[in-house]
Residue frames as qw, qx, qy, qz and C-alpha x, y, z in Angstrom:
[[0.000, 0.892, 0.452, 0.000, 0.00, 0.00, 0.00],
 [0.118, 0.948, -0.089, 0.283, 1.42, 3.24, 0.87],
 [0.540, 0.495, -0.442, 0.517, 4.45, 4.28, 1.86],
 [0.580, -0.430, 0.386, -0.574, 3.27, 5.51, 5.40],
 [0.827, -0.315, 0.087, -0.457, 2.24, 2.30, 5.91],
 [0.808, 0.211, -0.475, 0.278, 5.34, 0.26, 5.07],
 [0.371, 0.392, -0.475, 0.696, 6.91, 2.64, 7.31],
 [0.705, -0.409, 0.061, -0.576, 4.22, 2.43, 9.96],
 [0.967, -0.078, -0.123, -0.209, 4.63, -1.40, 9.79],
 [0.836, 0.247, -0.352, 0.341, 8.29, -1.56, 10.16],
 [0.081, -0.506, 0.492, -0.704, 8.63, 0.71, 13.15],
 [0.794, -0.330, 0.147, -0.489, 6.12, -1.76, 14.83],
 [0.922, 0.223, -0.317, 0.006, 7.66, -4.50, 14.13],
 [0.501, 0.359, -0.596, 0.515, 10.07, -4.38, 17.06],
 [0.527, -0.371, 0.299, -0.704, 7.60, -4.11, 19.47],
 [0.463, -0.119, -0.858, -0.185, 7.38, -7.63, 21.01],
 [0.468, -0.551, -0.668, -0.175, 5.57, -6.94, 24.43],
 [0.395, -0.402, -0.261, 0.784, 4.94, -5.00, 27.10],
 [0.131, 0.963, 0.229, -0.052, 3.58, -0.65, 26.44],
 [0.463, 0.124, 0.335, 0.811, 5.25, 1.22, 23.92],
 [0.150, 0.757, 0.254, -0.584, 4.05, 4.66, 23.36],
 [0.520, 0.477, 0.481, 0.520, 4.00, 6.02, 19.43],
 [0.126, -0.558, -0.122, 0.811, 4.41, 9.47, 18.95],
 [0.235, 0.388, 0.631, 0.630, 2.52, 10.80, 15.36],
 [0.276, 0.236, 0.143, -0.921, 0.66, 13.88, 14.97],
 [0.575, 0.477, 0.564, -0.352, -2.92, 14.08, 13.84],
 [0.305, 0.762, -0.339, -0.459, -1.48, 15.37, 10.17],
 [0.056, 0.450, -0.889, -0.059, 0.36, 12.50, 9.55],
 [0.355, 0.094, 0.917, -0.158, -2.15, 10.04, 10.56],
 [0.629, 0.655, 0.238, -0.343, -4.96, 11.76, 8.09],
 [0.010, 0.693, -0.594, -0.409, -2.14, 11.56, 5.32],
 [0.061, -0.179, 0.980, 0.056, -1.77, 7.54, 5.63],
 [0.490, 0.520, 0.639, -0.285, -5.97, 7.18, 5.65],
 [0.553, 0.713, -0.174, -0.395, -5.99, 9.52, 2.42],
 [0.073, 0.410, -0.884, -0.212, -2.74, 7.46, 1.02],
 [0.379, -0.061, 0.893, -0.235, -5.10, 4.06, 2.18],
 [0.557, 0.472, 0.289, -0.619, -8.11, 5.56, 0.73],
 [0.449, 0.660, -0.455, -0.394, -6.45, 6.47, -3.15],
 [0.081, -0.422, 0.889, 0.158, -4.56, 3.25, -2.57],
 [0.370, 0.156, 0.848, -0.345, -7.50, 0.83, -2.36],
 [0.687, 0.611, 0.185, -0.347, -9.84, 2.56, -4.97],
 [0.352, 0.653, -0.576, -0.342, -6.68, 2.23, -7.30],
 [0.936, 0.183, -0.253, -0.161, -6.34, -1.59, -6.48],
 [0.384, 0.585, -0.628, 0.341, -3.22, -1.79, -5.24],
 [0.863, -0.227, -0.444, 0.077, -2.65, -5.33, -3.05],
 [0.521, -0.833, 0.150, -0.110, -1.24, -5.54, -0.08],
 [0.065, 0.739, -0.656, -0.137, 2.97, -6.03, 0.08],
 [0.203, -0.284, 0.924, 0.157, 2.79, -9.94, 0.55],
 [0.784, 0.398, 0.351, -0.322, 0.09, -10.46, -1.43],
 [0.209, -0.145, 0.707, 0.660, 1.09, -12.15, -5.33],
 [0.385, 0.391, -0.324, -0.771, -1.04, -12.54, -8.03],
 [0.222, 0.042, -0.961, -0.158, -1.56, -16.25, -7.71],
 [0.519, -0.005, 0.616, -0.593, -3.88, -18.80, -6.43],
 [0.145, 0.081, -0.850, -0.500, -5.82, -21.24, -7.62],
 [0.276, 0.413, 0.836, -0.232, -9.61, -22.23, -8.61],
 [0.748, -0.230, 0.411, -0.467, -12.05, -22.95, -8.41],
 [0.365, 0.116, -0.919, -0.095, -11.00, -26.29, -8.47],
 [0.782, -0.302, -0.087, -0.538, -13.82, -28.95, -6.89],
 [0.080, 0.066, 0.959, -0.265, -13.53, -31.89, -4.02],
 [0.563, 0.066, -0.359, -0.741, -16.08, -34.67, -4.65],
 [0.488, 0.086, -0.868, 0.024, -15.08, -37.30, -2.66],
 [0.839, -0.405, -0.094, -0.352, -17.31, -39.59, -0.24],
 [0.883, -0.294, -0.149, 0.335, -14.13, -40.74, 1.81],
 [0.298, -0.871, -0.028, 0.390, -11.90, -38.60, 3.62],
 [0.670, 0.477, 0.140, 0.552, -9.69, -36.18, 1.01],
 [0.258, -0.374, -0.021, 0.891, -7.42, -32.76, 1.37],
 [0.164, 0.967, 0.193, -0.037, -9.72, -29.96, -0.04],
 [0.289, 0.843, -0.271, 0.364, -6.30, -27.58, 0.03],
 [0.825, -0.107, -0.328, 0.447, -3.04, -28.91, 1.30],
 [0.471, -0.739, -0.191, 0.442, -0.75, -26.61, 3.64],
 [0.529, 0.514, 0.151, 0.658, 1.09, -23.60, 2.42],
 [0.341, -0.544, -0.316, 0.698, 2.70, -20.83, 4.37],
 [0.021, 0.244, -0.190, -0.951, 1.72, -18.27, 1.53],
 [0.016, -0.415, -0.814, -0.406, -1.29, -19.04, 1.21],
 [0.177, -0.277, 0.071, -0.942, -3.85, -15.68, 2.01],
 [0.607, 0.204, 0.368, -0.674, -7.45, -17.29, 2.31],
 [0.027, -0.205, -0.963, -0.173, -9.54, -20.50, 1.14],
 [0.547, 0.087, 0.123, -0.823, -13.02, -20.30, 0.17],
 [0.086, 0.120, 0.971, 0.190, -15.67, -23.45, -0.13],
 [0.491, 0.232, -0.316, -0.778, -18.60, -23.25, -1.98],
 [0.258, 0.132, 0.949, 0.126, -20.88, -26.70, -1.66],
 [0.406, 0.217, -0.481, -0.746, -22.80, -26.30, -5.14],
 [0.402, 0.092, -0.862, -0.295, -24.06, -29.73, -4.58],
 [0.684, -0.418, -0.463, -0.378, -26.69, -31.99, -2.90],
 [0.789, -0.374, -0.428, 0.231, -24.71, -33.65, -0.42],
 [0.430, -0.898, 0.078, 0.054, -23.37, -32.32, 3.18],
 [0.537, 0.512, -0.399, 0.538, -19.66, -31.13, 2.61],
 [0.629, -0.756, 0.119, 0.137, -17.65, -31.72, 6.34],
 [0.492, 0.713, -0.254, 0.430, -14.52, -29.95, 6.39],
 [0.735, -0.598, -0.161, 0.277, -12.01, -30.27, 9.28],
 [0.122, 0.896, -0.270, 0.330, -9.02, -27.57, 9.70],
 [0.288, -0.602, 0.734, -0.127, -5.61, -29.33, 10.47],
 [0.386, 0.190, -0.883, -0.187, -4.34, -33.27, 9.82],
 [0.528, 0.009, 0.672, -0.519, -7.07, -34.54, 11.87],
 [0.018, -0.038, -0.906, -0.422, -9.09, -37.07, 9.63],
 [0.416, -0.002, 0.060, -0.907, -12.33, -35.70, 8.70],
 [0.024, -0.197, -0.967, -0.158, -15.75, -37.81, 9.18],
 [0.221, -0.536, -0.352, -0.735, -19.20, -37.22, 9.04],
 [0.515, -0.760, -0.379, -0.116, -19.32, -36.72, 12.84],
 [0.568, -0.674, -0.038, 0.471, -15.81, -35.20, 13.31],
 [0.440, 0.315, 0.145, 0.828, -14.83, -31.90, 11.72],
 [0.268, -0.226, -0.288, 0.891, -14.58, -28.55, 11.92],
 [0.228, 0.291, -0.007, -0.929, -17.49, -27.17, 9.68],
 [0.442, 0.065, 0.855, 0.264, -20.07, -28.37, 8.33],
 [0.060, 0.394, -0.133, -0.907, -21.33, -27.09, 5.18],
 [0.560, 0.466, 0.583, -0.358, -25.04, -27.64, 3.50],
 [0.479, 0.531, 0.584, 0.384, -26.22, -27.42, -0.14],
 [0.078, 0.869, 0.355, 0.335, -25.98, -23.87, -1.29],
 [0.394, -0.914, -0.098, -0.011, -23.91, -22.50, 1.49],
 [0.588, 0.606, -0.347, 0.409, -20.27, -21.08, 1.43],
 [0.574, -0.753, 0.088, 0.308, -17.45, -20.90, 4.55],
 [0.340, 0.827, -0.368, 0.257, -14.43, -18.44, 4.30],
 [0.785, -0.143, -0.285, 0.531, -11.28, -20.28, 5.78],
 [0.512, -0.728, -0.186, 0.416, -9.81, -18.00, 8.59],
 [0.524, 0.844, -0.112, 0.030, -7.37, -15.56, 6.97],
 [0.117, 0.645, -0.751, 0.074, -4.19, -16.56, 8.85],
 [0.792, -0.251, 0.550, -0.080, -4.95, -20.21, 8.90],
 [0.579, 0.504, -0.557, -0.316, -2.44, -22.19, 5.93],
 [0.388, -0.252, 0.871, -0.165, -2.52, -25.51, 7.49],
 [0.105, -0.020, -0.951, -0.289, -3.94, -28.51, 5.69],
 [0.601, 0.100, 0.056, -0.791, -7.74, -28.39, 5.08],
 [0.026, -0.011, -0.911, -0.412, -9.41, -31.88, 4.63],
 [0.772, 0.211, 0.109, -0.590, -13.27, -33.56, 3.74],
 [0.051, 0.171, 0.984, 0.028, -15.69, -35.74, 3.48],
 [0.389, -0.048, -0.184, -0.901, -19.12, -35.60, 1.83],
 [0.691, 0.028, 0.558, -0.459, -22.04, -37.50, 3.40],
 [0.722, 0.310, 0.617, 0.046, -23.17, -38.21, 0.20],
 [0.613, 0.334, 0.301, 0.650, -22.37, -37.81, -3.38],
 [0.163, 0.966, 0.114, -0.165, -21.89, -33.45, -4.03],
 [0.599, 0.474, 0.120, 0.634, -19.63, -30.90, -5.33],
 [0.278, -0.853, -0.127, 0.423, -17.74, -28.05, -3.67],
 [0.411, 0.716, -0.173, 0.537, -15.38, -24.93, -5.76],
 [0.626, -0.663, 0.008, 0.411, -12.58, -24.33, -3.46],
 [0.359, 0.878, -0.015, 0.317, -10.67, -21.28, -3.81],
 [0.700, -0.392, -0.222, 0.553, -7.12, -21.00, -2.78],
 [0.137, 0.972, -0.056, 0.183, -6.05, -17.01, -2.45],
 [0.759, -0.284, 0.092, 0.578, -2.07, -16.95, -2.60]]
C-alpha cells in the first residue's frame, strides 16, 4: 500500500511486548488514511500479497480427502458446496468424518477459511456433491 504504511509497519515490528508509546501527529495520521483511501480505490494489493492462487477447483469425494493442502503463503480458502450432499470440512491433519470436523457445510452454502490459517484443510461428503474451493495466494 502506501508508503506511510510500510513505514508504519516496520517501526512496529520491534515491538514484542509489554507498552510502547507512538508518537505521530494528527497530520500525519490523516495523510496515511488519504494514502489508504487512493490506494484501495486504485487496487493496489497488499505487500505480501502475489497474483496467484488457484480455482475454483472442486472436491467430490465420499471418503476422507485434502480440499487444500498446507502452504505458508497461502492468504485465504473459500468453499462453496454447489451440490446436494453435506460437505464436512475439518481444519488441520485430523481425519475428517461425518461426525468429526470442523465445519459443516449444507447445499448452497459457502465458509471463508480463517485468513491466517495455511494448514492442511481436509473432507468428506455424506453423500455424493460438489464443492469450488478457492485457494487465495
Amino acid at each position: 500500500m502506501g508508503r506511510q504504511l510500510n513505514q508504519i509497519l516496520s517501526d512496529l515490528s520491534t515491538i514484542t511486548s509489554g507498552t510502547s508509546v507512538i508518537n505521530v501527529n494528527l497530520t500525519d495520521i490523516e495523510a496515511l488514511l488519504t494514502t489508504l483511501q487512493a490506494d484501495v480505490a486504485d487496487g493496489i494489493r497488499l505487500p505480501n500479497a502475489t497474483t496467484g492462487g488457484t480455482g475454483p477447483t472442486t472436491f467430490t469425494s465420499t471418503s476422507y480427502g485434502t480440499i487444500a493442502t498446507s502452504s505458508t503463503g497461502r492468504l485465504g480458502c473459500t468453499l462453496f458446496n454447489e451440490g446436494a450432499g453435506r460437505l464436512h470440512a475439518t481444519l488441520g491433519t485430523s481425519t475428517t468424518s461425518t461426525s468429526s470436523y470442523t465445519v459443516s457445510i449444507g447445499s448452497g452454502e459457502y465458509y471463508e477459511v480463517p485468513m491466517n490459517y495455511t494448514g492442511l484443510i481436509g473432507g468428506i461428503f455424506a453423500t455424493a456433491g460438489t464443492a469450488r474451493v478457492t485457494v487465495l495466494s
